[in-house]
N, C-alpha and C positions, 0 to 999 in steps of 0.2 A: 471610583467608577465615574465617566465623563456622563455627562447630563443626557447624553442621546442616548449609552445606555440604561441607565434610568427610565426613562422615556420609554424605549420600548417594552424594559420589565414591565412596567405600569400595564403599558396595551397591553402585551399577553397575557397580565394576569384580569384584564378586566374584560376579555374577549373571554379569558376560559369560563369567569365568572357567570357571562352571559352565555356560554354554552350551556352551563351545569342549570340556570336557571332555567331556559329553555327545555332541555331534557329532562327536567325533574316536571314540570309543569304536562310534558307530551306522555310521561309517563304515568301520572296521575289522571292525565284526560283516558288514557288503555285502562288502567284501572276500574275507572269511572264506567267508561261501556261495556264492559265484561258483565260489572256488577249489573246493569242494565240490563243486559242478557239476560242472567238469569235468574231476576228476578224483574217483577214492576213495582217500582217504590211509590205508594198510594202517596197523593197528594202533591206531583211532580217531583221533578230533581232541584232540588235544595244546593248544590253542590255547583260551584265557578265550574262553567264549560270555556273550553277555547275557541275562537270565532271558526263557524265551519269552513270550508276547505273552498275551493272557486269550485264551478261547475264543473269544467273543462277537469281539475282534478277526479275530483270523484267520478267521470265519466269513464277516463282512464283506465283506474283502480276497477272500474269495474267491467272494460273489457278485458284484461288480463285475469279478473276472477282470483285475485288473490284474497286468502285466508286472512287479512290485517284491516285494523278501522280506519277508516279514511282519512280523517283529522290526525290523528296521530301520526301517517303518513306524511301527511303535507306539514305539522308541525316540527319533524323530527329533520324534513330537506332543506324548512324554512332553518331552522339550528343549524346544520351545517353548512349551510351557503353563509349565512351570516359570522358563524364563527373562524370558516379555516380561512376565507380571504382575511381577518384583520391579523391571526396567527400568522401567515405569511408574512405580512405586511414588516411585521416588526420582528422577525426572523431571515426572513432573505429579500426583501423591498418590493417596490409596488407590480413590477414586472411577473415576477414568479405569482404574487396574487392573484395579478389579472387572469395570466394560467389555468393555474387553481380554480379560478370563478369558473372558466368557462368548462373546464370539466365536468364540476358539480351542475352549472344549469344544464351541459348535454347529458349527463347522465340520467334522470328519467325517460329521455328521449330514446334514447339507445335501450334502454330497459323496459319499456313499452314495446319497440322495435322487438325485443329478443321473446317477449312473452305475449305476441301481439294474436298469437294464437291456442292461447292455454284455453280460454272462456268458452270454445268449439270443445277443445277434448276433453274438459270437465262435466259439458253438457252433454255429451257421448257417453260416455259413461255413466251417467245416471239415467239414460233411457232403460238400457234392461231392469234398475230398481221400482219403475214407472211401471212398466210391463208385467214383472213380476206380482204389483198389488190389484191390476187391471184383472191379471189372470185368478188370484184370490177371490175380487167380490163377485168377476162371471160365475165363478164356482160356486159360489152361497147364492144363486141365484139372482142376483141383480145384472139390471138391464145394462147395457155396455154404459148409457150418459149417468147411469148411477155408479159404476165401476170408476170412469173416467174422475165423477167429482168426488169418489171416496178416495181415489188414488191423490186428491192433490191435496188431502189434507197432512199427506205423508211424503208429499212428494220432497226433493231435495230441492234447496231454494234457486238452483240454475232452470228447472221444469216446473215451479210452483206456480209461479204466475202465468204462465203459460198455458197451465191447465186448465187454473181459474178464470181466463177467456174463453176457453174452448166448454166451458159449465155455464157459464154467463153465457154465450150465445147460443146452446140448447135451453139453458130457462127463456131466452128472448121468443123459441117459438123455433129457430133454426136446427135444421137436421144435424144431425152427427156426425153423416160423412160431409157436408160441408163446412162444418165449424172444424173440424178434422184438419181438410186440405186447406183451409186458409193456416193452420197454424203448420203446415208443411210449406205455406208460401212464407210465413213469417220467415221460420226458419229452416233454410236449405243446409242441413247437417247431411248427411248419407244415413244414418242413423233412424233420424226422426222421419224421414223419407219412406224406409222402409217398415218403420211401426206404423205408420198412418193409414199403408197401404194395406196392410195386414189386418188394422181396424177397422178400414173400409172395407173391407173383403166380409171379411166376417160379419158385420154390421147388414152387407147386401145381400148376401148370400145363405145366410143362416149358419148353421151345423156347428160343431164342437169350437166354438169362441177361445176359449180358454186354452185348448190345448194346442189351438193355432197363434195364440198369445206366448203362452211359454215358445212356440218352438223360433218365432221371431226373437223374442229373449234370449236362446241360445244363439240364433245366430250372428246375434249384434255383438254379443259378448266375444266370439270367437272372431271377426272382426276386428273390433278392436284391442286382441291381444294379439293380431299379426300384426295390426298396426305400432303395438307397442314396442315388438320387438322390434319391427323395422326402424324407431325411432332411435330402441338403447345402440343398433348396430350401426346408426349412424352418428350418433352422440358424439364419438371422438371425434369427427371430420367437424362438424359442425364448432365443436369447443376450440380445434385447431384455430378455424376461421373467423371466430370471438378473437382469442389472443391473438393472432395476426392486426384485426383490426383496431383492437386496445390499447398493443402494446405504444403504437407510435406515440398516443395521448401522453403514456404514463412515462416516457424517455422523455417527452418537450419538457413536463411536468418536473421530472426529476434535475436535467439539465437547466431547466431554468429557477431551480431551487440553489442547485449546488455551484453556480457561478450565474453571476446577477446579469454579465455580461450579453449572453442568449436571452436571456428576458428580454431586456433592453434594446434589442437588436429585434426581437419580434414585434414588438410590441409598439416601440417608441421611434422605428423609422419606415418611411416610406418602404423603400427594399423589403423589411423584414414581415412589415403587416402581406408584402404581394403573398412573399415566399411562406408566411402561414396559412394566408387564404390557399391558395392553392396546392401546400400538403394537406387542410383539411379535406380540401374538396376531391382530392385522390385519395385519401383514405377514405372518405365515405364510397367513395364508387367502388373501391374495391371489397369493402365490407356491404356493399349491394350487391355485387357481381359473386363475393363470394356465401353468400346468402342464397342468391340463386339456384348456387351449384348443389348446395347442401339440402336444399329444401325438399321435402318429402313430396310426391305428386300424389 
């Protein structure tokens, strides 16, 4: 075996090396905060954390509203950007890496893009569970700002904190239907819009609270299950218009894996850097344009 291959045996097995350590270490940080969940280990955590995540991260992760820890997120991207550029490197040369790199760094970007409105129809959907405990303590006879702050001790964590402003500003002394429509100015959902207004109603007006709570709960829910169908029945044009504007990434990617030559040509000449700048810059307009078309009103 000549010495270059040698050479790059070595890299890749010391690129996968640092992948395995990486992932074992993001996997024991998920671990680590599950256990945190649920339970609280008196006396703090005793246990190696990995450094928390940038702000901008965690900001992210948290308007898309996904179900995963933050850190382990950013340490599992941070693993793969580091590992698949040097496996390239020493599999099909610096070209195709550079590729590779730039995939992985747009990929959160495109996947924030694609999910950049989950954190709206997760907090939609927890409003009728909000309403539902609201309509509970009116019925045991508590006053709407006591409904409202028994409801957020159950509320779902997309309404919790939200509710716990709208309690803290009736303990400061503020009215109900004002602490109300400030949190309908917070947040302009269609949802939250119309429960608020139904709180105020009832709150101004007097009469059956409760049963004018549930019937808003009905109609948020019904709402949003035309909305859902409208989404599943658009889901294929939408997914079309994903692979459309994927696929070209994952041909550059492939092409400049399996002949070094196209790498080299994008990458390493005046010509080739125009001619990638401006297939990026036409596929993203077109995965804008076709985004547009797909997008729900």
């Amino acid at each position: 075996m000549s010495g270059a291959g040698v050479a790059a045996g070595l890299t890749a097995a010391g690129s996968v090396l640092t992948g395995c350590i990486l992932w074992r270490a993001v996997l024991a940080e998920a671990a680590a905060a599950r256990a945190r969940r649920r339970v609280a280990a008196p006396g703090g955590d005793a246990a190696r954390r990995l450094p928390a995540p940038p702000v901008w991260c965690r900001a992210r992760l948290a308007e898309v509203a996904l179900p995963v820890d933050d850190t382990g997120a950013w340490w599992a991207w941070v693993a793969v950007a580091v590992t698949l550029p040097v496996v390239v490197v020493a599999t099909a040369g610096v070209a195709p890496a550079v590729l590779a790199e730039l995939v992985v760094a747009l990929a959160p970007t495109v996947a924030w893009w694609l999910l950049r409105h989950r954190r709206d129809l997760v907090t939609e959907a927890a409003v009728p569970l909000v309403l539902d405990a609201v309509a509970r303590s009116l019925r045991s006879g508590a006053s709407l700002a006591m409904a409202l702050a028994e409801a957020a001790a159950t509320a779902p964590p997309m309404l919790r904190d939200d509710l716990i402003l709208v309690t803290a500003a009736t303990g400061r002394g503020v009215a109900v239907t004002a602490a109300l429509e400030e949190w309908a100015a917070r947040r302009r959902l269609p949802a939250i819009r119309l429960a608020v207004a139904a709180l105020c109603l009832g709150a101004e007006t007097g009469g059956a609270q409760a049963r004018a709570v549930d019937g808003v709960a009905v109609t948020v829910r019904q709402r949003l299950g035309v909305a859902g169908e409208a989404r599943a029945l658009a889901s294929q044009a939408r997914m079309s218009a994903m692979v459309i504007a994927i696929a070209p990434l994952g041909f550059c990617v492939v092409a400049g894996t399996t002949d070094p030559r196209v790498g080299t040509f994008l990458v390493g000449t005046p010509l080739g850097l125009v001619v990638l700048g401006a297939g990026l810059a036409l596929d993203a307009a077109g995965a804008l344009w076709m985004g547009h078309l797909t997008r729900l009103r």
